[in-house]
C-alpha positions as CSV (number, residue, x, y, z in Angstrom):
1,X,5.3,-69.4,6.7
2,X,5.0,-69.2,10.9
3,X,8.9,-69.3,12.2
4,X,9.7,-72.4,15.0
5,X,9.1,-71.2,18.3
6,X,11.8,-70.9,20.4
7,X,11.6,-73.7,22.5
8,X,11.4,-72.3,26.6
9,X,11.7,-73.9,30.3
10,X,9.7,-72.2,33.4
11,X,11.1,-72.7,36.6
12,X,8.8,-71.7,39.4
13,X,10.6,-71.3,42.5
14,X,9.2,-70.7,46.2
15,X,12.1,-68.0,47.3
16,X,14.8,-66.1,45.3
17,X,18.0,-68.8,45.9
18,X,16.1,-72.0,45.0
19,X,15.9,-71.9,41.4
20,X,20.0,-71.5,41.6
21,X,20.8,-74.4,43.7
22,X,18.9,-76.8,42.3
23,X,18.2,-76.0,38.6
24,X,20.8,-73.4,37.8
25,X,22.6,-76.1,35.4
26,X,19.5,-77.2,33.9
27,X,18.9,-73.4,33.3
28,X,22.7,-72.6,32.4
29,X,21.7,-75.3,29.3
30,X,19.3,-74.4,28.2
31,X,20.0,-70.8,27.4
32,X,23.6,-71.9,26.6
33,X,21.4,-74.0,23.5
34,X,20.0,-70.6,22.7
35,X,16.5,-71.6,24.5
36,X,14.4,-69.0,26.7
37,X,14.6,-69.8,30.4
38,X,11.7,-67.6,32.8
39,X,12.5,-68.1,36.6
40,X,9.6,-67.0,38.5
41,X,10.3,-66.1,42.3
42,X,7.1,-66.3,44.1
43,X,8.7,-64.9,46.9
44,X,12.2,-63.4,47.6
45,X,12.5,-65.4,50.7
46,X,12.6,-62.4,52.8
47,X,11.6,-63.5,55.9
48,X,12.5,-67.6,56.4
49,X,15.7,-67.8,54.1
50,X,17.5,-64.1,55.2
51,X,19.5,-64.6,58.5
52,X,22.3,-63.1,57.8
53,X,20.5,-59.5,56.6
54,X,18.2,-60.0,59.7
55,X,21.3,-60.6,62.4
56,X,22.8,-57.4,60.7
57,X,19.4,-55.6,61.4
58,X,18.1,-54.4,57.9
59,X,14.4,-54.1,57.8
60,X,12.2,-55.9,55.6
61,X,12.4,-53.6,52.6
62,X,16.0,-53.8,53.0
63,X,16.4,-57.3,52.9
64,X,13.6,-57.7,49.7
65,X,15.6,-55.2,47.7
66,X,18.7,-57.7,48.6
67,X,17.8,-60.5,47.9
68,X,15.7,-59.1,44.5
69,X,19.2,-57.6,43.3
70,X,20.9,-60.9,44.3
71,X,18.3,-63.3,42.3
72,X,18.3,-61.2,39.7
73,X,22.2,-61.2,39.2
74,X,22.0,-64.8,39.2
75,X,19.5,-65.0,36.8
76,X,21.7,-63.1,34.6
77,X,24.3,-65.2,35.2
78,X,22.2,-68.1,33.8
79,X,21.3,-66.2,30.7
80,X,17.6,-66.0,31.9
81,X,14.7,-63.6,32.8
82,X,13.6,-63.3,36.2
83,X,9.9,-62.5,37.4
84,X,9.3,-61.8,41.1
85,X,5.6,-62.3,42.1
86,X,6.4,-61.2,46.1
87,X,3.9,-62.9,47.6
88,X,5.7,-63.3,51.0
89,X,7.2,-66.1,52.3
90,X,7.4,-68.3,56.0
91,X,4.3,-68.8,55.3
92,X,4.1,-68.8,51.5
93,X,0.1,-68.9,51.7
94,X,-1.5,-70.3,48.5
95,X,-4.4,-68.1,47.2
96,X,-6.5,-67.8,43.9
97,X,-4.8,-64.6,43.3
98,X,-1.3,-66.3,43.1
99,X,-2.8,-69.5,40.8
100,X,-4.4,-67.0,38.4
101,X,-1.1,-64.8,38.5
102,X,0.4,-68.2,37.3
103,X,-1.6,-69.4,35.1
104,X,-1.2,-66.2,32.7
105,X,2.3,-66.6,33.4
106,X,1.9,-70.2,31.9
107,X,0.3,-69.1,29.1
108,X,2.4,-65.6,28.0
109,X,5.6,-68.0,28.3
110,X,4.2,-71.4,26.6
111,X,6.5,-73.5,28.0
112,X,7.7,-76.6,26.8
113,X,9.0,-78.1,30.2
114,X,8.5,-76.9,33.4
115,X,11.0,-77.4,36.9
116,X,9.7,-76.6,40.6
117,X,9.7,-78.6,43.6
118,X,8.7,-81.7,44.5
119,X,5.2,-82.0,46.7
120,X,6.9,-83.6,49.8
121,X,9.3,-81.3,52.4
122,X,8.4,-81.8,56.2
123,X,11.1,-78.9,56.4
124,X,9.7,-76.3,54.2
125,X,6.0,-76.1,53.6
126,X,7.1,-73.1,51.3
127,X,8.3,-75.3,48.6
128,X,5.4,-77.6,48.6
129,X,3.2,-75.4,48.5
130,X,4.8,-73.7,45.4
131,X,4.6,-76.9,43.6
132,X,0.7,-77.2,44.4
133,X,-0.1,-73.8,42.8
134,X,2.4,-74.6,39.7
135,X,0.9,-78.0,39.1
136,X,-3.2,-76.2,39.9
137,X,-2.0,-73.7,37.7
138,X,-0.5,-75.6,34.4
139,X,-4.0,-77.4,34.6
140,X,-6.3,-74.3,34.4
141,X,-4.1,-73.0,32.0
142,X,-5.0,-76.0,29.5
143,X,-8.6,-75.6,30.0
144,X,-10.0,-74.0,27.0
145,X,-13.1,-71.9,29.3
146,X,-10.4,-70.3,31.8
147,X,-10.4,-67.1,31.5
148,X,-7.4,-65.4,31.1
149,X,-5.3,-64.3,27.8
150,X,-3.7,-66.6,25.3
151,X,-4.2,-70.2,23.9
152,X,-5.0,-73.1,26.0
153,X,-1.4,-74.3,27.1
154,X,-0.5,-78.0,25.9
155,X,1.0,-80.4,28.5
156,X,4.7,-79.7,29.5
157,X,6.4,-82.4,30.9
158,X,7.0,-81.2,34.8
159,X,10.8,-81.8,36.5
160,X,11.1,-81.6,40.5
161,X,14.6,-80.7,41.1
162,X,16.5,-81.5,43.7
163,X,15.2,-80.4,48.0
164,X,17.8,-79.9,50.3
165,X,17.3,-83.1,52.3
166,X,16.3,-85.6,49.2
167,X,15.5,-88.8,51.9
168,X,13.0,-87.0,53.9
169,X,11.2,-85.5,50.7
170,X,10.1,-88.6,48.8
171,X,12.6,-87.8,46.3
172,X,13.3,-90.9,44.3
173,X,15.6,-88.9,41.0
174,X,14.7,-90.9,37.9
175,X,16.6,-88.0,36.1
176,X,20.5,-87.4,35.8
177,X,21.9,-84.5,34.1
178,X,25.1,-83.9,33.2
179,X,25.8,-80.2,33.7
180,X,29.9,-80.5,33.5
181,X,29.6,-78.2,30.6
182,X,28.5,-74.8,32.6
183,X,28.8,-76.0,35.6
184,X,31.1,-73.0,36.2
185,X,27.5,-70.7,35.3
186,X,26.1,-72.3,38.2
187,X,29.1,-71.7,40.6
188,X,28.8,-67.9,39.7
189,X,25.2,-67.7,40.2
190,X,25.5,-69.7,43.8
191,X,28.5,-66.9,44.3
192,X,25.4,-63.9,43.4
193,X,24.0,-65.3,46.8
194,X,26.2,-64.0,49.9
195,X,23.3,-64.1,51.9
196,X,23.0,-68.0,52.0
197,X,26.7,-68.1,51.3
198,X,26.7,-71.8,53.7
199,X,25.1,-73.4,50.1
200,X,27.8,-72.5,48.1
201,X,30.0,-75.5,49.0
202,X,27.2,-77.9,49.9
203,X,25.6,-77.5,46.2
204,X,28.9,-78.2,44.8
205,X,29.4,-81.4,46.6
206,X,26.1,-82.2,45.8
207,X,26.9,-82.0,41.9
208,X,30.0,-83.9,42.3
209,X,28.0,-86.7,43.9
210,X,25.5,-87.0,41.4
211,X,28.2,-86.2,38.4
212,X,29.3,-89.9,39.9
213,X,26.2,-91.6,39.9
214,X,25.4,-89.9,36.4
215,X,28.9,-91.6,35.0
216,X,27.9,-95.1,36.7
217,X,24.3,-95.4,35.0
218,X,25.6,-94.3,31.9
219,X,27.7,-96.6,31.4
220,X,31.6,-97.1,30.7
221,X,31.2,-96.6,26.6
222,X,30.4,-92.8,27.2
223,X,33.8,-92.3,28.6
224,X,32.3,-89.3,30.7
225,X,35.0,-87.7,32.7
226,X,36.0,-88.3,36.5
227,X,34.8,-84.6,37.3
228,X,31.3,-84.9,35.5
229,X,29.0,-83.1,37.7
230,X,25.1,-83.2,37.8
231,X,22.0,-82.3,38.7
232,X,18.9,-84.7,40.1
233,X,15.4,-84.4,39.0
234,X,12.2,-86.6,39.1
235,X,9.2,-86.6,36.6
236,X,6.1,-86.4,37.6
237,X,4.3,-87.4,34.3
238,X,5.1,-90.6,32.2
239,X,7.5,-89.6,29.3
240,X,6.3,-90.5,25.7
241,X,8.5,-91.9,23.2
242,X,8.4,-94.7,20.7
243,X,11.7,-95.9,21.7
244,X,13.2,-97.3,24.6
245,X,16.4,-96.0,25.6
């Protein structure tokens, strides 16, 4: 008799910090339900998202090495496992390379959902173009003739989490989750991350604002606390269910 698998989210982030702010109580969840969370860094974010290492004048082995030991503290924070692909960032320059280097990824991990960004950010062509190669990526690795190891992959239902400036990105959540529960993972993972150290505050306001609009569209008979705090996220396939709710 073949054991369950263990369900397991992928989060593919453009730069070492991302997969914290906006998906590090989604994450915290899901291993905190004894699930398998891979974040995969395709870049540490050495270049566009490092001022602070930069002003202090480390080079740019210095700063990768940071910001590797930083993202991987976090990760650990979050109970998951943490792949870094280093494929440079400010420009993060999509190649076959990188999709193939995914799409094995894809199929090692089997993944049941997947998180990344949205497709739209006029401030960051980093993170859009992350979410091209993840999306190119989970569709090669469903074709039965691509060549590379493992089973053709199924179709996990894809997340965008949350960018930094929602209005300007097209980002319309149609998702609200409550993270109250280990929201205090998620501080301590931002707190991994002195070198953008300005987000720690901003992403904590940020889950208090949607903990509100999570408690107002669920309704008064849940009772959900005052301090509920969430995360935002937008689907990019159709759900399937056979009930409404």
């Amino acid at each position: 008799m073949t054991s369950a698998k263990t369900p397991t989210l992928l989060v593919i982030s453009a730069h070492a910090g991302d997969f914290v702010w906006r998906a590090g109580g989604a994450i915290a969840l899901a291993t905190g339900r004894g699930e398998l969370a891979k974040v995969v860094c395709l870049s540490f974010g050495e270049r566009g998202e490092s001022a602070k290492a930069w002003r202090a004048g480390r080079t740019l082995d210095e700063i990768k090495a940071i910001r590797r030991e930083e993202a991987q503290n976090a990760a650990a924070a979050l109970g998951a496992e943490i792949e870094f692909l280093d494929a440079g960032d400010y420009p993060l320059v999509e190649t076959p390379e990188l999709v193939d280097r995914l799409v094995r990824i894809y199929r090692e991990v089997e993944p049941d959902v997947v998180l990344t960004h949205p497709l739209a950010d006029p401030y960051n062509g980093d993170h859009p173009a992350a979410a091209r190669m993840a999306l190119q990526a989970r569709v090669l690795a469903q074709a039965a003739g691509y060549d590379a190891p493992g089973e053709p992959l199924g179709a996990p239902p894809v997340f965008f989490f949350e960018p930094h400036q929602p209005e300007q990105c097209d980002f319309k959540p149609d998702v609200l989750l409550d993270i109250t529960p280990v929201f205090d993972r998620k501080r301590k993972a931002m707190e991994c991350l002195p070198a953008q150290q300005h987000m720690w505050d901003y992403y904590t306001d940020l889950a208090k604002r949607r903990g509100v609009q999570l408690r107002r569209n669920a309704g008064p008979n849940l009772g959900l606390p005052h301090d509920t705090m969430g995360e935002a996220y937008m689907r990019l396939y159709p759900q399937v269910t056979d009930v409404l709710a």
